[in-house]
VMD Tcl script that builds the backbone (N, CA, C; Angstrom):
set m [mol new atoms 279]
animate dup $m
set s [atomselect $m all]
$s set {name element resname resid chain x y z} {
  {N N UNK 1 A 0.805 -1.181 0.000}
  {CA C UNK 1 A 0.000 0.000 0.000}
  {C C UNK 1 A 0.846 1.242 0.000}
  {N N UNK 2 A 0.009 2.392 -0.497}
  {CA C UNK 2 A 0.994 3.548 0.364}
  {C C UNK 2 A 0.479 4.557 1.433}
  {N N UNK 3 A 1.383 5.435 1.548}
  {CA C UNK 3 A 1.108 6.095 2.848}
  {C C UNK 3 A 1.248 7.600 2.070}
  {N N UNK 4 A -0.259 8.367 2.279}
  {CA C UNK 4 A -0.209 9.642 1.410}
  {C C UNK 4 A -0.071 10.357 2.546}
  {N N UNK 5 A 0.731 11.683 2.600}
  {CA C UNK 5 A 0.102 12.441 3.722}
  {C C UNK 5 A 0.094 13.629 3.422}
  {N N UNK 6 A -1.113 14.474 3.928}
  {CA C UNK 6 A -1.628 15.360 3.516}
  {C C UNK 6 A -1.102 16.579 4.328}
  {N N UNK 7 A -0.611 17.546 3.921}
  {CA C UNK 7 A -0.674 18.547 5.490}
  {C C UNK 7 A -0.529 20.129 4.357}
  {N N UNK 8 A -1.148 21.024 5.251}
  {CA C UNK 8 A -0.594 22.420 4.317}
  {C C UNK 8 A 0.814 23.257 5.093}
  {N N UNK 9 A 1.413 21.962 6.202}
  {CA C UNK 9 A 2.601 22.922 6.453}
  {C C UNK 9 A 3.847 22.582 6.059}
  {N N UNK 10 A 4.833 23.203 5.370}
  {CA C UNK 10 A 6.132 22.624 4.406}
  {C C UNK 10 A 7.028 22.459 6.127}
  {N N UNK 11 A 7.150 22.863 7.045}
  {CA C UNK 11 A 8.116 22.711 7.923}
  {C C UNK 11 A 7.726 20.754 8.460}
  {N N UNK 12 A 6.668 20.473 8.391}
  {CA C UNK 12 A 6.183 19.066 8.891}
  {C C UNK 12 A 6.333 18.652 8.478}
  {N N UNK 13 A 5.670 18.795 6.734}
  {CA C UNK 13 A 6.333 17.897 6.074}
  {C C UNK 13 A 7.930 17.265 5.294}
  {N N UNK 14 A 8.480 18.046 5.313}
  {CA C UNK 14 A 9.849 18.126 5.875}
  {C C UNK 14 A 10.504 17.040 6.914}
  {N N UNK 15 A 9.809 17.156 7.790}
  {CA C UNK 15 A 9.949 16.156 8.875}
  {C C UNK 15 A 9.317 14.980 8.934}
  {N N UNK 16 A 8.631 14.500 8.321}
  {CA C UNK 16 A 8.214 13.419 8.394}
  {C C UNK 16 A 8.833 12.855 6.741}
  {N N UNK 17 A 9.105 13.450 6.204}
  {CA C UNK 17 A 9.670 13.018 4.481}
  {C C UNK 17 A 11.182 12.428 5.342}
  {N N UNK 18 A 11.920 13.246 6.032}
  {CA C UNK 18 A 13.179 13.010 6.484}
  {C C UNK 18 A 13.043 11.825 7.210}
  {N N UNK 19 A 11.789 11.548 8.684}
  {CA C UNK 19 A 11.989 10.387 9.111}
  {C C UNK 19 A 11.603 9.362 8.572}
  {N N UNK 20 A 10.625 9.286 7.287}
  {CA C UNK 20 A 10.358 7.852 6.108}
  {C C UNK 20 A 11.391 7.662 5.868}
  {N N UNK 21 A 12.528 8.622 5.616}
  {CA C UNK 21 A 13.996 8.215 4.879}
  {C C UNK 21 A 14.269 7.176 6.023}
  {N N UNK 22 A 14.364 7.880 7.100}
  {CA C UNK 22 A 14.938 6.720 8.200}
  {C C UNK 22 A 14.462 5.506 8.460}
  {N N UNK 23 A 12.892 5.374 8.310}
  {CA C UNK 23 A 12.030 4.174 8.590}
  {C C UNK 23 A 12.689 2.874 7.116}
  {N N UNK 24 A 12.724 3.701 5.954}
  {CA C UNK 24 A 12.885 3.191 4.821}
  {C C UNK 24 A 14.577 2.276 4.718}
  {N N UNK 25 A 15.382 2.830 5.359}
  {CA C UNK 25 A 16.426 2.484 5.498}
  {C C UNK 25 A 16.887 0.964 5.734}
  {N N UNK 26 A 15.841 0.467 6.773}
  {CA C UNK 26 A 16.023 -1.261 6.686}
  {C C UNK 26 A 15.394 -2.070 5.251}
  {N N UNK 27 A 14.912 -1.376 4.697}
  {CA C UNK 27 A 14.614 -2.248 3.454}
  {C C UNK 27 A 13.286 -2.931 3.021}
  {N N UNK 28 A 12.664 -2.760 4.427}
  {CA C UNK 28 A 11.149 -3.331 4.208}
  {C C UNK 28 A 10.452 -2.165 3.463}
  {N N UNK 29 A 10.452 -0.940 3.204}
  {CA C UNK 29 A 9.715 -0.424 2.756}
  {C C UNK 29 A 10.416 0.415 1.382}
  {N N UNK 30 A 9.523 0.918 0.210}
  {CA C UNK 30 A 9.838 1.422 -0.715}
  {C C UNK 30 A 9.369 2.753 -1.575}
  {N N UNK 31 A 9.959 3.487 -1.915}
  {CA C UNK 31 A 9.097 4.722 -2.895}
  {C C UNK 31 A 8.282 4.926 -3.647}
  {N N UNK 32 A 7.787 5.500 -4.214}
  {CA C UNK 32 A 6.969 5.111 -5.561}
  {C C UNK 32 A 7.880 6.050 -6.073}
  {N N UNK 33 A 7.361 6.279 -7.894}
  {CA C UNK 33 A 8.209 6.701 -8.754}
  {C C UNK 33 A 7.175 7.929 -9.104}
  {N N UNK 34 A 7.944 8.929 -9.721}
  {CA C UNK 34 A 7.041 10.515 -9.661}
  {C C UNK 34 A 6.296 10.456 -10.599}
  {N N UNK 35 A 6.316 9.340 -11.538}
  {CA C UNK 35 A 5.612 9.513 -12.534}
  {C C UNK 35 A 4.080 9.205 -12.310}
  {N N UNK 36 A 3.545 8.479 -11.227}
  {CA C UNK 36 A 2.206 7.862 -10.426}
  {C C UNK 36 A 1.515 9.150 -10.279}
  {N N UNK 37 A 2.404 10.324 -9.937}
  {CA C UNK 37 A 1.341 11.795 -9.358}
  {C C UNK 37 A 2.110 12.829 -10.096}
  {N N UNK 38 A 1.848 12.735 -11.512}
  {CA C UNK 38 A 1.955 13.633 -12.499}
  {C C UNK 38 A 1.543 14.811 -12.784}
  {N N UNK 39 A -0.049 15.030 -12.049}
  {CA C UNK 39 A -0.683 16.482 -11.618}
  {C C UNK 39 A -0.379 16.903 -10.556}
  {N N UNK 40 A 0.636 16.602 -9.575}
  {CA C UNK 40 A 0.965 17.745 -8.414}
  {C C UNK 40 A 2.615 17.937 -9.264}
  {N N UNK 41 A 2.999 19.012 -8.363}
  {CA C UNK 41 A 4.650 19.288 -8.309}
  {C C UNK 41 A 5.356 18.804 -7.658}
  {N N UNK 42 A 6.499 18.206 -7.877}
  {CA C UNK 42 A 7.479 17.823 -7.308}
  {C C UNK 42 A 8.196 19.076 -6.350}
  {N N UNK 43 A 8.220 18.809 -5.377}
  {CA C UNK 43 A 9.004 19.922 -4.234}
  {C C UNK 43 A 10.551 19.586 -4.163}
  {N N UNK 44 A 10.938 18.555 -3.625}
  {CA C UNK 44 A 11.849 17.970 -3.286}
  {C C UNK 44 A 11.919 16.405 -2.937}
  {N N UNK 45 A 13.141 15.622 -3.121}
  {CA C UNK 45 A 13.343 14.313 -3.156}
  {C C UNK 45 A 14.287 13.944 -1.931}
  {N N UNK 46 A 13.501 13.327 -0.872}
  {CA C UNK 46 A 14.773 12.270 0.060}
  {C C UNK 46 A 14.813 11.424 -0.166}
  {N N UNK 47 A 16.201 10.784 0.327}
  {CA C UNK 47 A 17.081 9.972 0.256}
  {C C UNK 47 A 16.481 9.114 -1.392}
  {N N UNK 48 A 16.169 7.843 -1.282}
  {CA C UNK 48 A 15.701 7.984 -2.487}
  {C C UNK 48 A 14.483 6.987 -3.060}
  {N N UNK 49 A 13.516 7.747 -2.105}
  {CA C UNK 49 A 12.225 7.296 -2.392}
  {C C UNK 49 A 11.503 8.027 -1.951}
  {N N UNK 50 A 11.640 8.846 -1.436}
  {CA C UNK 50 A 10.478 9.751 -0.728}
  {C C UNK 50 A 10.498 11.078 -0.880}
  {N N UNK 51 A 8.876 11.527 -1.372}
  {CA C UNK 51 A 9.089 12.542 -2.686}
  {C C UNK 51 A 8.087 13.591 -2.000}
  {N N UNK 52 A 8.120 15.106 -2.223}
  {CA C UNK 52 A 7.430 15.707 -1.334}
  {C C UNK 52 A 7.068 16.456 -2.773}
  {N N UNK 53 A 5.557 16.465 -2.851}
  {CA C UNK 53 A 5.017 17.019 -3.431}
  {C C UNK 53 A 3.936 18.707 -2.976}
  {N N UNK 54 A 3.920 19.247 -4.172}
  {CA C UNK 54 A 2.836 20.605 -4.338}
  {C C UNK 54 A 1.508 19.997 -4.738}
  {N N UNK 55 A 0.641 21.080 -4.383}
  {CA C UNK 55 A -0.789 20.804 -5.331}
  {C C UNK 55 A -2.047 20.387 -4.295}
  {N N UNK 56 A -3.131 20.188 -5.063}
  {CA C UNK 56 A -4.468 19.616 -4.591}
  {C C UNK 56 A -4.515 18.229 -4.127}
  {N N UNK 57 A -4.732 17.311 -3.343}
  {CA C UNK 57 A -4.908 16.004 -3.704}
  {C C UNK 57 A -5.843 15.731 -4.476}
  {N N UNK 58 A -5.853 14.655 -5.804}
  {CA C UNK 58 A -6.624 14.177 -6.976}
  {C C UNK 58 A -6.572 13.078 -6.445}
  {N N UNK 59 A -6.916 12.923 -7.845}
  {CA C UNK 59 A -7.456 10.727 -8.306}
  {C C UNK 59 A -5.842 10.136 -8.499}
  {N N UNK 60 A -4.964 10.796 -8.420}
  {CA C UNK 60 A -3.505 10.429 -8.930}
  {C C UNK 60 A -3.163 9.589 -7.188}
  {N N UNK 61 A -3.655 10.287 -6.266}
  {CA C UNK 61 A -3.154 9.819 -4.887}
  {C C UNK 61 A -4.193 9.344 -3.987}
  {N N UNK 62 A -5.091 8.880 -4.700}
  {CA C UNK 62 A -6.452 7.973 -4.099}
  {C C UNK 62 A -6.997 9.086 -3.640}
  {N N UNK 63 A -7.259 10.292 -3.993}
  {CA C UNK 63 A -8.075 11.262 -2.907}
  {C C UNK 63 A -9.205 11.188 -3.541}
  {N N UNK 64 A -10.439 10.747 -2.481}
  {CA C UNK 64 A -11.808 10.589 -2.931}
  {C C UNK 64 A -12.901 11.181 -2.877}
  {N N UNK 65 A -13.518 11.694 -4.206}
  {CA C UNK 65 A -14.414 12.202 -3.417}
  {C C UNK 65 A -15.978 12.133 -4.553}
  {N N UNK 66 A -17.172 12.200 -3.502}
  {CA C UNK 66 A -18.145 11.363 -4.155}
  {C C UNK 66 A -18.342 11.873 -5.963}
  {N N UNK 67 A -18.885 10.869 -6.233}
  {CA C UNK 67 A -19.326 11.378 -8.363}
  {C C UNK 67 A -18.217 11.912 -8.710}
  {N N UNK 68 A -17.083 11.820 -8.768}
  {CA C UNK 68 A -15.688 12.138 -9.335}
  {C C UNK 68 A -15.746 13.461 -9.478}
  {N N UNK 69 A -15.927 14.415 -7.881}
  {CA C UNK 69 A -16.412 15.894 -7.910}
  {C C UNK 69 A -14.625 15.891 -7.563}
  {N N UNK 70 A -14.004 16.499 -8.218}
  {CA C UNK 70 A -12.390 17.064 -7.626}
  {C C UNK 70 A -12.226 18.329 -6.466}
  {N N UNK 71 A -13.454 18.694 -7.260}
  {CA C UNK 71 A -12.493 20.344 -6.873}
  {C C UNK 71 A -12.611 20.948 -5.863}
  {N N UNK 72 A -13.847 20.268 -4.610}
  {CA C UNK 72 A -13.972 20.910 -3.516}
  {C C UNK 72 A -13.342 20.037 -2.236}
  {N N UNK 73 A -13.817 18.449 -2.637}
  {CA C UNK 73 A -13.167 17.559 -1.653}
  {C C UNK 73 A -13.972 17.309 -0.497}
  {N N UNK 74 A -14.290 16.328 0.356}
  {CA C UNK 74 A -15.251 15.947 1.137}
  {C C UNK 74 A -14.439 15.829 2.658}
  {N N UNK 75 A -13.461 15.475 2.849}
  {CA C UNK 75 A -12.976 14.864 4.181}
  {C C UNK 75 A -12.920 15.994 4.798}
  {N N UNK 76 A -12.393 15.736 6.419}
  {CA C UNK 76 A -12.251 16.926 7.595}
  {C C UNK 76 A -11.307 17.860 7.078}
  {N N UNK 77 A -10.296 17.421 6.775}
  {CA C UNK 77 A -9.578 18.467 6.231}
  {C C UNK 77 A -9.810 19.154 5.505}
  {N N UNK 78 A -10.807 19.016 4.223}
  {CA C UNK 78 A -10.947 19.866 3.185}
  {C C UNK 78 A -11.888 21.147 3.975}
  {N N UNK 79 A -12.565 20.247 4.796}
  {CA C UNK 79 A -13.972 21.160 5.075}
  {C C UNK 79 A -13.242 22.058 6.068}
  {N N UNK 80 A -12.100 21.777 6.656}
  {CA C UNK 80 A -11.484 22.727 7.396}
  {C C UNK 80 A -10.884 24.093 7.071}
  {N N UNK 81 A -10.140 22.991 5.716}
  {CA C UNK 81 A -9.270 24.216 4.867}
  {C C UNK 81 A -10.332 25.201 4.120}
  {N N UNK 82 A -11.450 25.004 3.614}
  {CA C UNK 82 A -12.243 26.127 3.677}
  {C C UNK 82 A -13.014 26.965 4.454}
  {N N UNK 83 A -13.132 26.657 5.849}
  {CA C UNK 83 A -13.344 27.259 6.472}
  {C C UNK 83 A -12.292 28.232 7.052}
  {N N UNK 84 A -11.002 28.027 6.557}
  {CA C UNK 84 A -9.895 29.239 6.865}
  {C C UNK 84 A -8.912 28.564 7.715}
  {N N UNK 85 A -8.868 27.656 8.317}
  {CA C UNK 85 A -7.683 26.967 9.272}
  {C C UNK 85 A -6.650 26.988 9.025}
  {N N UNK 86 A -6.148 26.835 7.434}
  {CA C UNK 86 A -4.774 26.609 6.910}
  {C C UNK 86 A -4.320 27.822 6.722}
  {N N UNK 87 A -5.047 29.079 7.348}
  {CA C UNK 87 A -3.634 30.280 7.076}
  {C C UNK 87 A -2.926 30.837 7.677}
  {N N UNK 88 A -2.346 30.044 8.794}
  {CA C UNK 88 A -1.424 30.139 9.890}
  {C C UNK 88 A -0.486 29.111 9.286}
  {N N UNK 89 A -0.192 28.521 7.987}
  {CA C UNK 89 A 0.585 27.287 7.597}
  {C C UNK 89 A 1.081 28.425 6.818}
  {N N UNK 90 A 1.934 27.214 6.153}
  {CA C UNK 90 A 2.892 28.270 4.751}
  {C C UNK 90 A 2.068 28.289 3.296}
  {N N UNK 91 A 2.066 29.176 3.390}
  {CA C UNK 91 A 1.137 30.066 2.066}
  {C C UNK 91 A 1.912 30.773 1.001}
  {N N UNK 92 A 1.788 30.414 -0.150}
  {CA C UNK 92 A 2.580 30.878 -1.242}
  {C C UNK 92 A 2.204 32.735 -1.398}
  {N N UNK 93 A 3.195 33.424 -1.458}
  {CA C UNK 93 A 2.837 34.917 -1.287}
  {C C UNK 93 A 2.527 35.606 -3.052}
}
mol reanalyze $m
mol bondsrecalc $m
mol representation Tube
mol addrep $m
């Protein structure tokens, strides 16, 4: 399986991209390749599988949401991030 994670703050995610590097290190676990999530941006690459992406979550990273509606998004988080929560995170100026 994989492990998506969602967050709107670049300092966290940062930190948790760095400790997958570490988890990844014994060998049981593996990357995917950038080509799987072709509609976000590539941010930066650790060690060498673990890839920190820009963008919306889509259909590229299992993000679901009912009648193949994209653009508003159904889960807690979405309904959060429009209600204004995420602008104490890092925000492109």
């Amino acid at each position: 399986g994989r492990l998506i994670i969602v967050t709107d703050n670049l300092i966290y995610a940062r930190l948790v991209s760095r400790t997958m590097v570490r988890i990844m290190e014994d060998g049981r676990l593996k990357g995917i390749s950038t080509r799987e999530v072709g509609d976000l941006r590539k941010l930066e690459t650790f060690g060498s599988g673990v890839h920190l992406f820009e963008g919306k979550p889509s259909i590229s990273i299992g993000h679901y949401t009912p009648n193949g509606n994209f653009s508003g998004g159904t889960s807690y988080f979405d309904r959060l991030w429009r209600t204004g929560a995420g602008k104490h995170a890092d925000m492109k100026k």
